[in-house]
N, C-alpha and C positions, 0 to 999 in steps of 0.2 A: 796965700795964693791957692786958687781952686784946684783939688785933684783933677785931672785928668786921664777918665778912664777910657783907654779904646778898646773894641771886639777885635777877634782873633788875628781878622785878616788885616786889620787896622797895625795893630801891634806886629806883626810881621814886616809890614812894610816900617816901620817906624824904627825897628830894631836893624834890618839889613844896612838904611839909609843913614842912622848914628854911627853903624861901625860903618860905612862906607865912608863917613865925612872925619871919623874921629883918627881913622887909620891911614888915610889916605890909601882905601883898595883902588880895586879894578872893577868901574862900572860897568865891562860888557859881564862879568861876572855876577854880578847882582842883576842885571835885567835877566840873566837867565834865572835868577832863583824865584823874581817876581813875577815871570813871565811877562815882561813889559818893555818897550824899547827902549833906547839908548834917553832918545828925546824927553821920553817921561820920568827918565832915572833923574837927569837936568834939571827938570821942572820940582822935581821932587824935592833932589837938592836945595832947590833955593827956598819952597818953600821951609823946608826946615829951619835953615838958618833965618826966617825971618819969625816967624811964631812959634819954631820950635816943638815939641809933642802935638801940642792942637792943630796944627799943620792936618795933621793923619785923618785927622775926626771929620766924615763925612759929611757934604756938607746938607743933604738932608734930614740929616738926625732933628728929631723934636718938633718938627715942620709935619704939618696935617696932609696925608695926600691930596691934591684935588680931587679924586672920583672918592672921595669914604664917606660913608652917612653921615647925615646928621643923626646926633645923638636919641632926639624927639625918637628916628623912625626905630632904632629900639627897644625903646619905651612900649612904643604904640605896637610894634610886634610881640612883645610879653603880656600887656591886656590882651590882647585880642587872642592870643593861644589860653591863658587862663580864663575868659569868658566866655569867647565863643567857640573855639575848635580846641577844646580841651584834650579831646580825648581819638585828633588824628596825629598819625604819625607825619615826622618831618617834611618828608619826603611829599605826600597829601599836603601838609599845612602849607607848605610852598604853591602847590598846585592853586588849592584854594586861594592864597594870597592874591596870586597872579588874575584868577578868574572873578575873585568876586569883591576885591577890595584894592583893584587896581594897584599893587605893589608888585614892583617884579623885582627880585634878589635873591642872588646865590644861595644853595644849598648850604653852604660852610659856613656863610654870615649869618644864617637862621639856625642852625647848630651851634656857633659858638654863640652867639647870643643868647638861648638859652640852657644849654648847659653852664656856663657862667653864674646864671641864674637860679639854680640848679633843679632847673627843669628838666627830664629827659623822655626822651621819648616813648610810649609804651609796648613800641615794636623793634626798642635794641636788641643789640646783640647780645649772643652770652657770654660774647669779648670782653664786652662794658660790663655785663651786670660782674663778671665775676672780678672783674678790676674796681667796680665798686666796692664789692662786699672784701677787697682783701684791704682798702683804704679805710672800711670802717672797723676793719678787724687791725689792724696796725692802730689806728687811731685808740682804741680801747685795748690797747694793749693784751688783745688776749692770742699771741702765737700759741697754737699746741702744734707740738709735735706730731710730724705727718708718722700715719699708720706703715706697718710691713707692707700689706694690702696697698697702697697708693704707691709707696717706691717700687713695687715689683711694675705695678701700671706703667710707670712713669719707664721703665726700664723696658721691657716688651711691649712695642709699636705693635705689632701684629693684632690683628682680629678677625674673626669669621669672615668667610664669605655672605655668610648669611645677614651679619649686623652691618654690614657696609654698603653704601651706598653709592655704587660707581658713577659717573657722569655717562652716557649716555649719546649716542648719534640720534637725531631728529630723524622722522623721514625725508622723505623726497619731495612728494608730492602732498598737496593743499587736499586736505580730506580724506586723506590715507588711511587716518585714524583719530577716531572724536572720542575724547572719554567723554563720561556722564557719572553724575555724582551729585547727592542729592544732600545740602547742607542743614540742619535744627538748626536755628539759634534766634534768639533775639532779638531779630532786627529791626524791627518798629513794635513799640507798643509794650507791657508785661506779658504776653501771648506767643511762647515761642512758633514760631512757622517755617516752613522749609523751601529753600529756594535748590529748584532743578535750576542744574547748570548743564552746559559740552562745551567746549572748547576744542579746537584744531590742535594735533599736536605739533606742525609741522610749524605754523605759523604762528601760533598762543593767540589767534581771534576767537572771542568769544562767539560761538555761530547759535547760541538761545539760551534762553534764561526765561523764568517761571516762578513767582510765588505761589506756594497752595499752601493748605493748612496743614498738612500730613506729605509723608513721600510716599506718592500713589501712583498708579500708573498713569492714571490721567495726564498729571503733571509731566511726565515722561512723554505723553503721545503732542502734548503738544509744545514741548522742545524739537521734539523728533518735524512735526509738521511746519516751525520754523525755519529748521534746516530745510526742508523737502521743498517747502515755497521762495526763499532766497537763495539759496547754495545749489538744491539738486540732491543726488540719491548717494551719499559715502559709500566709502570701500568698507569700514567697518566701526564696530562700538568698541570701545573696553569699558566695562563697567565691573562694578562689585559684584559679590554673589548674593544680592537681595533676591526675595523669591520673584520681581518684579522679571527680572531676566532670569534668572536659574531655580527650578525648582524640582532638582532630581535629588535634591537629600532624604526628602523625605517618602517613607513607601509608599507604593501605588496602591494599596489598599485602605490606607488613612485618607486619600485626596476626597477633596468635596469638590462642588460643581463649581462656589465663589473663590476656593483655593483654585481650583484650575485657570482663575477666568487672571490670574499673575501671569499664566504663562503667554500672554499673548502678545507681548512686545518682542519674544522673540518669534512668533508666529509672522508679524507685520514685516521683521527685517527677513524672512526667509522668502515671503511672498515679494518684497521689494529687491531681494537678491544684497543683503549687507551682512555681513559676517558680524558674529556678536562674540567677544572672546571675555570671559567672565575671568574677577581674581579673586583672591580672599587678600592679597598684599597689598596694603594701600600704598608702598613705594612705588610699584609696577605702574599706577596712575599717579604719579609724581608732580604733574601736568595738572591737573587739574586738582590735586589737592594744595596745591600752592594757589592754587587763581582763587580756591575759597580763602584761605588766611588774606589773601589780596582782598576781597570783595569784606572781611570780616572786618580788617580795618580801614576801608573806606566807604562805602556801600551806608555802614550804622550811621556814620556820621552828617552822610550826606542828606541818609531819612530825617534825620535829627533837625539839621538846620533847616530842611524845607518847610517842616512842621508836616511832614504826614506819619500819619497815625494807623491808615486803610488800607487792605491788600489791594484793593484796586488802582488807588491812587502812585501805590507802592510801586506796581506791574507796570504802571504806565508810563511812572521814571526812570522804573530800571530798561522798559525797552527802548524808548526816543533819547535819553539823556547820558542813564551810567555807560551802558554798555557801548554806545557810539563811542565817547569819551575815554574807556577805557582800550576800547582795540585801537583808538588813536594815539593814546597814551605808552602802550606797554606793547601791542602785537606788531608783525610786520605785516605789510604789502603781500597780502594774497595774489594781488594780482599778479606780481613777479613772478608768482612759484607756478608749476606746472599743476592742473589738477588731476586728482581724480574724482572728480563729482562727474556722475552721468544725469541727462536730463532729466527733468524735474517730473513726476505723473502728471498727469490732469488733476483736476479740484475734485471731481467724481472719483477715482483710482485712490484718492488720498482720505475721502471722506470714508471709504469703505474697507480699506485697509487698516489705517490704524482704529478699528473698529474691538469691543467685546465682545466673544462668542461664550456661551453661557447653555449646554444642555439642558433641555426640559423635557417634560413628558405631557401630552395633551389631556385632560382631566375628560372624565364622566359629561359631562358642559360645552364640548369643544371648545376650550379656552386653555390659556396659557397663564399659570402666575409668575411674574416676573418684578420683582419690587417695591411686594405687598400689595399688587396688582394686578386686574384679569385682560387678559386682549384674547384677541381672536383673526386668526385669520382671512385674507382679504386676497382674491387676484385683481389682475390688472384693472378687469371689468369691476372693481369695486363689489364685489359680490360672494358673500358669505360662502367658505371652503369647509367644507367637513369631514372630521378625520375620526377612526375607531378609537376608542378612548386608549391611553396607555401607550398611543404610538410615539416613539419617541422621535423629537426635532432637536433644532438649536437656534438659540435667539441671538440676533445680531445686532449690539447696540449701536451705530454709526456714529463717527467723532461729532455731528450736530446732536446727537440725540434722539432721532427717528431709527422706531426699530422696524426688522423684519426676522420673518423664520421661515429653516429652510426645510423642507421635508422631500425626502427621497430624489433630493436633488435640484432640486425644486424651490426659488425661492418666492416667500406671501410678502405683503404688506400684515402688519399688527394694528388694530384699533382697539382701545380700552372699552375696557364693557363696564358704564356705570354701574352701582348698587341701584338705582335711581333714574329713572327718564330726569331728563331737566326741560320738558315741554310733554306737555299731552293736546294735540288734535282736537281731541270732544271737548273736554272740560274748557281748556284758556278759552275758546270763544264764547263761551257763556258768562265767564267771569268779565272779558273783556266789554258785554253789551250790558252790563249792570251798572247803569250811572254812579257816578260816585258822590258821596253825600260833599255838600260843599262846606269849605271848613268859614266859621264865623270868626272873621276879625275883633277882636277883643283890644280896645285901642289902653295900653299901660296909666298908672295913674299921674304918672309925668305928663301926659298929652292934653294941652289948654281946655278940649272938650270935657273929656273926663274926670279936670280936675272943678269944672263951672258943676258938671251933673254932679257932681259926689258934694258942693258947696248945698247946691239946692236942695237936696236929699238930707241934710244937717238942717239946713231954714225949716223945713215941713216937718220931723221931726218935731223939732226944738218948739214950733207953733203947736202941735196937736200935744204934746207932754202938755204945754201953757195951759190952755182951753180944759184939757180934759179933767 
């Protein structure tokens, strides 16, 4: 005869209803221990006495739920994480399932699928990795004994204030506060490059994003110019103490004119009225150092599958594709929250603010070098300005790149002063009225003519050698 095994709650019922029949008890006394009516205690009864133990045994045991995969689509979920999105995490590979391989399923179906397999993911926890590593340490038998050093740990919960990381009230309001933070890493190509990021703290929208080759200021002014053109004017920044924003460490007697030309991203939020509050604690920007480990394990991946390779091509998917996707993904509804963004400058205000200002001094030449180059100043009337040598100005790079400088309050237009005329007046029109010699077509020896004359040219030969 086959055992018959039941689960906990099975065997419960099975054991009250035998002593209920064997003893002749008291059924309201068992439906309270089963929590069940009088009516089902009846039904119970009978079935007992008709099958006996298996009575108990549920009767969808071993029976395939209707809504559970077929087995194929875990299959085709394990290729397709080991070939194609090897190297996103769960939570993304989901994402991707849904978006680009028309699968949609549960988070825990795609997790127990392949950990089973023992796939895991490369953005666990240290929950897992350390419940791995103590299955592969039981497994090899090698226990040692835990140090003094770990039971005193183990024993005193306590820690600094300084190593803890408290959780934190958000603001209030949408633009309150935008960190900036500028990621290295790897993201297309062998060529590390840096993607300027902000993000909102109040809401986690990503409000700009930027690949440049280096973390420069540039990069910054035109995050900064994203926000100003879509959002409007923030309350304020928190950023790092890169010299980009902060450059009072070092003394004011070592500064040069390109070291100065750092500090003018905080010059642009003072002229736009935004507080710039600098840290050296990357917790402090907690916000935004977490959106980069976000963008580090999804961001590579997605460069990957698309096949780009290009900072351009790169800039153009992180602005129209990742980042829409991801503030729709991961941020809330700005729109709910109260702002503090004031209106946005004009396109003029914005081109001239977040601009370089770069001291110079006027040469011997009346000219200016500025980037291994000479200009000169120009007023409105287009018409050559001249100043005593040695006077000093400052040059204004404008976010397009048109410069001006400003002297005694005063600002010029800049025109480059060739090494070189690139046109002369007298000479081009003499060279232009000298015909030009006509070139002779010269037809190749493939060409039917040419290959008859060069025939001929062999007969006349060939007869004067005879003759002669």
């Amino acid at each position: 005869m086959r055992k018959v095994e039941l689960k906990m709650n099975e065997e419960k019922k099975y054991k009250v209803i035998k002593n209920l029949v064997d003893n002749n008890g008291n059924k309201n006394a068992a439906a309270i221990k089963l929590d069940l009516s009088k009516r089902q205690i009846d039904r119970l009864i009978i079935l007992y006495k008709e099958k006996g133990k298996s009575a108990f045994i549920h009767g969808n045991r071993s029976k395939k739920p209707v809504n559970a995969f077929d087995k194929s689509i875990s299959e085709t979920i394990i290729l397709l994480y080991q070939n194609k999105y090897y190297d996103c995490n769960f939570n993304h590979f989901k994402d991707l399932l849904k978006d680009r391989e028309n699968i949609d399923i549960s988070y825990n179906f795609i997790y127990t699928t392949l950990t089973k397999n023992g796939i895991y993911s490369p953005k666990m926890r240290k929950s897992t990795r350390r419940k791995l590593k103590r299955i592969e340490v039981f497994s090899k038998k090698e226990n040692k004994n835990k140090s003094v050093k770990n039971i005193e740990d183990m024993v005193n919960h306590l820690i600094d204030i300084e190593d803890a990381h408290p959780r934190q009230e958000k603001p209030k309001y949408f633009g309150e506060i935008i960190e900036m933070d500028g990621s290295i890493h790897l993201w297309f190509g062998p060529i590390k490059v840096c993607l300027h990021l902000a993000i909102d703290v109040c809401t986690g929208t990503i409000v700009g994003g930027i690949f440049q080759k280096q973390e420069t200021l540039r990069g910054y002014y035109i995050v900064f110019k994203q926000i100003l053109e879509k959002y409007g004017i923030p309350y304020k920044f928190k950023t790092d103490n890169r010299t980009v924003f902060n450059y009072e460490t070092l003394n004011k007697s070592k500064k040069t004119s390109d070291k100065d030309v750092l500090t003018q991203f905080g010059y642009a939020c003072k002229i736009l009225g935004v507080d710039l509050d600098t840290t050296s604690v990357s917790q402090a920007k907690g916000t935004i150092e977490r959106a980069n480990g976000t963008f580090q394990g999804r961001l590579i991946q997605e460069l990957r599958i698309e096949g780009i390779s290009d900072i351009d091509k790169a800039n153009e998917y992180l602005v129209n594709n990742f980042i829409p996707n991801f503030n729709k993904r991961f941020a809330l509804n700005y729109k709910k929250f109260p702002s503090a963004f004031e209106k946005a400058p004009s396109k003029n205000k914005i081109n001239y603010t977040l601009a370089v200002l770069t001291p110079r001094k006027i040469d011997n030449g009346n000219s200016i070098k500025f980037n291994n180059k000479y200009y000169q100043p120009y007023n409105n009337s287009s018409n050559l300005v001249c100043f005593k040598p040695k006077t000093e100005c400052l040059v204004i790079k404008a976010f397009d790149g048109s410069l001006f400088v400003t002297v005694d309050e005063k600002v010029y237009q800049l025109k480059e002063v060739k090494s070189h005329k690139q046109s002369s007046t007298e000479i081009d029109n003499i060279f232009e009225n000298i015909p030009k010699p006509k070139k002779v077509y010269i037809p190749p020896m493939s060409h039917p003519w040419k290959a008859n004359s060069f025939k001929s040219q062999l007969e006349k030969a060939h007869t004067y050698h005879v003759y002669a």
